[in-house]
C-alpha positions as CSV (number, residue, x, y, z in Angstrom):
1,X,21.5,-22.8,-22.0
2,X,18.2,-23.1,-24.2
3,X,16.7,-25.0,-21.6
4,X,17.5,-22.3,-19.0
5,X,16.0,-19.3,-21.4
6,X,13.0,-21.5,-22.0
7,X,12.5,-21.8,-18.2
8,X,12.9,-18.3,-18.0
9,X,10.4,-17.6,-20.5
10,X,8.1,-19.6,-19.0
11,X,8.5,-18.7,-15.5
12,X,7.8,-15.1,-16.8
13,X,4.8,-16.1,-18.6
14,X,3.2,-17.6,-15.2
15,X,4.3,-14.6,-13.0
16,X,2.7,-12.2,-15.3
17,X,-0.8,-13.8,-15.4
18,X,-3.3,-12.3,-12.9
19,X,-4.4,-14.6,-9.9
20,X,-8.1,-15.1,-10.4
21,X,-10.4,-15.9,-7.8
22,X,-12.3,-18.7,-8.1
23,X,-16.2,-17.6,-7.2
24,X,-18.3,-19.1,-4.5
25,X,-20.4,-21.6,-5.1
26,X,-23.9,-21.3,-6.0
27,X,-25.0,-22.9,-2.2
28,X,-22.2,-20.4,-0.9
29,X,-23.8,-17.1,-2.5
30,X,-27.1,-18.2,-0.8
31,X,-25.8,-19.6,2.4
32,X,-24.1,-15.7,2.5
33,X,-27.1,-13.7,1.6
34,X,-29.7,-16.3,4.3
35,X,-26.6,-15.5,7.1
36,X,-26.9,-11.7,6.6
37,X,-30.9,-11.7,5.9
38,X,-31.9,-13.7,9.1
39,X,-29.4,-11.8,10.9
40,X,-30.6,-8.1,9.3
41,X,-27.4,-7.0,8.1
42,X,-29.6,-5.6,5.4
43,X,-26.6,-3.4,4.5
44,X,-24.2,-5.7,4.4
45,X,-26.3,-7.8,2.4
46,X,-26.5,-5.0,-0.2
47,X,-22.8,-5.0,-0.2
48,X,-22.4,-8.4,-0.4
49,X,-24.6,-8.8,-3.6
50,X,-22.7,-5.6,-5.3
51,X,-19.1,-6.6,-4.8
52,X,-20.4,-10.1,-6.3
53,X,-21.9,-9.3,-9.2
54,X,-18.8,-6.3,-9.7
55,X,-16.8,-9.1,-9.3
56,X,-18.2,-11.8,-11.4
57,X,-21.2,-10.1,-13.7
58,X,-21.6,-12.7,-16.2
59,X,-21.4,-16.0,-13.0
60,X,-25.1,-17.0,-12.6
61,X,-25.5,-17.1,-9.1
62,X,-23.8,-13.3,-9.0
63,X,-26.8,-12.3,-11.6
64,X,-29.4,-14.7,-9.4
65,X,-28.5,-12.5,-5.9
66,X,-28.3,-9.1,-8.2
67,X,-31.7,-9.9,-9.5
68,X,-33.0,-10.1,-5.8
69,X,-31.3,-7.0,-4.6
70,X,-33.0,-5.2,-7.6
71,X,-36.0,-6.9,-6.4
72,X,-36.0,-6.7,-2.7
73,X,-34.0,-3.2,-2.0
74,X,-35.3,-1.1,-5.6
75,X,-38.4,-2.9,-6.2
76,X,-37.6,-2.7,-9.5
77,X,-39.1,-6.1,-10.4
78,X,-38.2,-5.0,-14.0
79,X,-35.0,-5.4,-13.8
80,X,-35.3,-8.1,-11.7
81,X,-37.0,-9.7,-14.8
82,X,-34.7,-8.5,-17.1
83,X,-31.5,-10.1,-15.0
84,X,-33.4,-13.6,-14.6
85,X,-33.9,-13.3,-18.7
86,X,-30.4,-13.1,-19.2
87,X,-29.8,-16.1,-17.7
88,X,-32.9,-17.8,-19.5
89,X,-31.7,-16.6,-23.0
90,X,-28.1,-17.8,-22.6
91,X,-29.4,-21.2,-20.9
92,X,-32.2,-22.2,-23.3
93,X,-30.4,-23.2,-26.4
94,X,-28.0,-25.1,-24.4
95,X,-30.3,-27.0,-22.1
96,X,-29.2,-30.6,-21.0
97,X,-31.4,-32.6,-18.6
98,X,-28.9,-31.5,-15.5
99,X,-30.3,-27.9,-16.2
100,X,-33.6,-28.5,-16.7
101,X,-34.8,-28.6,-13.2
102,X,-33.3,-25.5,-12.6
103,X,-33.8,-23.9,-16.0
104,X,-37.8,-24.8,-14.6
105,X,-37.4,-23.1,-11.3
106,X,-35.3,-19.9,-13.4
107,X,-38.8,-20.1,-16.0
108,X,-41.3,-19.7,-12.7
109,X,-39.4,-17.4,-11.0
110,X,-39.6,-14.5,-14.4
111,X,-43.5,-15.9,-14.9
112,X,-43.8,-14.5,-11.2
113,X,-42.4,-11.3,-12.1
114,X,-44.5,-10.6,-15.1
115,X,-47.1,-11.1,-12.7
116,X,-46.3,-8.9,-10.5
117,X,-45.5,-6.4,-13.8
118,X,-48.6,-7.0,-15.0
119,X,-50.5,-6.7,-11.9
120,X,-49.0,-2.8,-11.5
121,X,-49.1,-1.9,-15.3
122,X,-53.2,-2.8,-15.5
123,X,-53.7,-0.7,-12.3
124,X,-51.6,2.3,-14.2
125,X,-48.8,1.9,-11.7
126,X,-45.5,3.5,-13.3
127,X,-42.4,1.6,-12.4
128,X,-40.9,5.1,-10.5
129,X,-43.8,4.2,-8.3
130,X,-42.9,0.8,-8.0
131,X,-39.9,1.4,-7.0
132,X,-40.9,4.0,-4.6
133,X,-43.3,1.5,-2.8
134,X,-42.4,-0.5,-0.1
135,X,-38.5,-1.5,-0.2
136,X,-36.2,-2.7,2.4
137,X,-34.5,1.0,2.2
138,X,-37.9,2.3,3.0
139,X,-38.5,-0.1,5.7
140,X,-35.1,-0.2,7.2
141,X,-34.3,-3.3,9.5
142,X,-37.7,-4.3,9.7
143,X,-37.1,-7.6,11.9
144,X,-40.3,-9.5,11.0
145,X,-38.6,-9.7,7.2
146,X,-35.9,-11.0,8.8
147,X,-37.2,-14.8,9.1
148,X,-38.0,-15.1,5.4
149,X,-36.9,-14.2,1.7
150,X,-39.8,-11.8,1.0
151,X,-38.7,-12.2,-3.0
152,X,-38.1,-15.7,-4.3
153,X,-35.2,-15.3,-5.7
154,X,-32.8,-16.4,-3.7
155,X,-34.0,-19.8,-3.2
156,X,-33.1,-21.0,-6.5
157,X,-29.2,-20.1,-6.3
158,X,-28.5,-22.9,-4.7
159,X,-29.6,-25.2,-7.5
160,X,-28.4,-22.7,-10.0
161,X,-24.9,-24.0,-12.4
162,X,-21.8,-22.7,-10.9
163,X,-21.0,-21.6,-14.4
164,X,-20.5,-18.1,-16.1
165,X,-23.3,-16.6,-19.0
166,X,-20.9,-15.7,-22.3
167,X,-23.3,-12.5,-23.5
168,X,-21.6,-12.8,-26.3
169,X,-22.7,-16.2,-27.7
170,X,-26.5,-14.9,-28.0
């Protein structure tokens, strides 16, 4: 009889817990985004990005494409910045050598963006008129773009750790 309301117990423990998703893997997330670039399903692109960082906002690949679409469709290399910094502040006190190679490509990717920040803020360019400068929405389905990742983002994902930022460790 114990045995059978332990069971039970149990059994009601495991039917209650959500089902969770596992989320792709980092050379999924960018084998999804080149498939819809090079195909210019810009808008489904954009979709993809949003329901993956909705999904999984802390995963690093998730913050890696979020940081593109901020860069590539809102030109807001800002935020961009700010995304990639997320992921350097939670990685840099826990570096191993299997992150470094990455945690390098992650440190040259924001160095690129401060450029770029730079570059506008000595010219007296606001960041509304960043972001009101030349952006996929502005350009549409623009096929040339269509061959390449304009931003460099998205190139690192697939060397990025499958793993998930705690925000609440920094």
């Amino acid at each position: 009889m114990k045995i059978k309301i332990l069971f039970f117990i149990l059994l009601s423990i495991v039917l209650a817990l959500p089902a969770y998703a596992e989320p792709p893997s980092p050379q999924q997330v960018y084998d999804d985004m080149l498939r819809l670039w090079k195909d210019y399903q810009f808008e489904e692109l954009e979709q993809y990005i949003n329901s993956l960082y909705d999904k999984y906002p802390n995963y690093i690949p998730a913050i890696l494409a979020k940081s593109f679409y901020y860069e590539a469709y809102k030109n807001d290399i800002i935020t961009a910045r700010d995304e990639l910094s997320k992921i350097r502040s939670y990685l840099e006190p826990r570096l191993t050598p299997k992150l470094e190679p990455f945690f390098s490509e992650l440190l040259y990717e924001i160095r690129e963006l401060e450029n770029d920040i730079e570059f506008y803020q000595k010219r007296g360019i606001t960041l509304e008129e960043m972001k009101a400068a030349d952006t996929l929405e502005a350009l549409g389905e623009t096929r040339e773009l269509g061959d390449n990742f304009a931003p460099l983002t998205p190139t690192i994902i697939p060397d990025a750790p499958a793993m998930f930022i705690d925000e609440s460790a920094e």
